[in-house]
C-alpha positions, 0 to 999 in steps of 0.5 A: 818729737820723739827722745831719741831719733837715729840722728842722736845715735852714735855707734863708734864715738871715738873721742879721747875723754868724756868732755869731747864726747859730751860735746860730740853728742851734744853737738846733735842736739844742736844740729837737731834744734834742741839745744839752743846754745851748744856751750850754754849746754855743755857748762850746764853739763860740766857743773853737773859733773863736777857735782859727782861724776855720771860714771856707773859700773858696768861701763855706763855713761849718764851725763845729764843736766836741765838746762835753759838751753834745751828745747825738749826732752831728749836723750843721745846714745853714744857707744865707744868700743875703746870706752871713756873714763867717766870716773866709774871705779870699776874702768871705762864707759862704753855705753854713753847716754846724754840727757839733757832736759829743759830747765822747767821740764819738772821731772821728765829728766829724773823719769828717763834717768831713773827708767834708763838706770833700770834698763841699764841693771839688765845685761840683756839691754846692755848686750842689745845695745852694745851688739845693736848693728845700726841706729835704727836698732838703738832707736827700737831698742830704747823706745821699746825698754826706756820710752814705752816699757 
């Protein structure tokens, strides 16, 4: 399987905090068989967070967790127009990207952490996903600067 499908792509995540919106985009990763056990998961993603919040500035969201209950590498792309608070000091996050990492997958997680933070540095990314029409385009746009640059 791919990181990314148009399964895990979400153009409007409308959702009052980050917590929903982990479990909204979570919840494809369950529906899609990888992510085994969906709260599982999600504590594994909340301990994470309570280590130091994933919020960057730019208004960029980077939950991620490896976790037992993850089958393979994958990533699920979330875009709020309103924008959550992920705890960034400069305000809410718009771009949302949830990582989640098998618990033994050595550093496939820290790779797409670091190759997404890269990417997330260029405005030119940024604006392709804020402006990006359909998952499709999310889909094309990651693989081509995050999956195979």
């Amino acid at each position: 399987m791919t990181l990314i499908t148009e399964n895990l792509v979400f153009l409007n995540l409308d959702s009052p905090d980050r917590h929903e919106a982990t479990r909204v985009l979570a919840q494809a990763l369950a529906d899609e068989g990888r992510v085994t056990d969906l709260d599982g998961f999600l504590a594994d993603v909340r301990k994470r967070e309570e280590q130091m919040p994933t919020g960057l500035p730019g208004g960029i969201g980077i939950p991620h967790a490896r976790s037992a209950y993850v089958t393979e590498p994958s990533l699920v792309f979330g875009r709020s127009l309103e924008g959550i608070d992920w705890g960034a000091e400069d305000g809410p996050a718009k771009l949302i990207f949830l990582i989640a990492a098998p618990e033994g997958g050595g550093d496939d997680h820290l790779k797409i952490l670091a190759a997404l933070a890269r990417r997330l540095m260029r405005a030119e990314f940024r604006e392709s996903l804020m402006n990006a029409h359909d998952a499709a385009a999310v889909v094309d746009v990651v693989t081509r600067e995050v999956v195979n640059p």
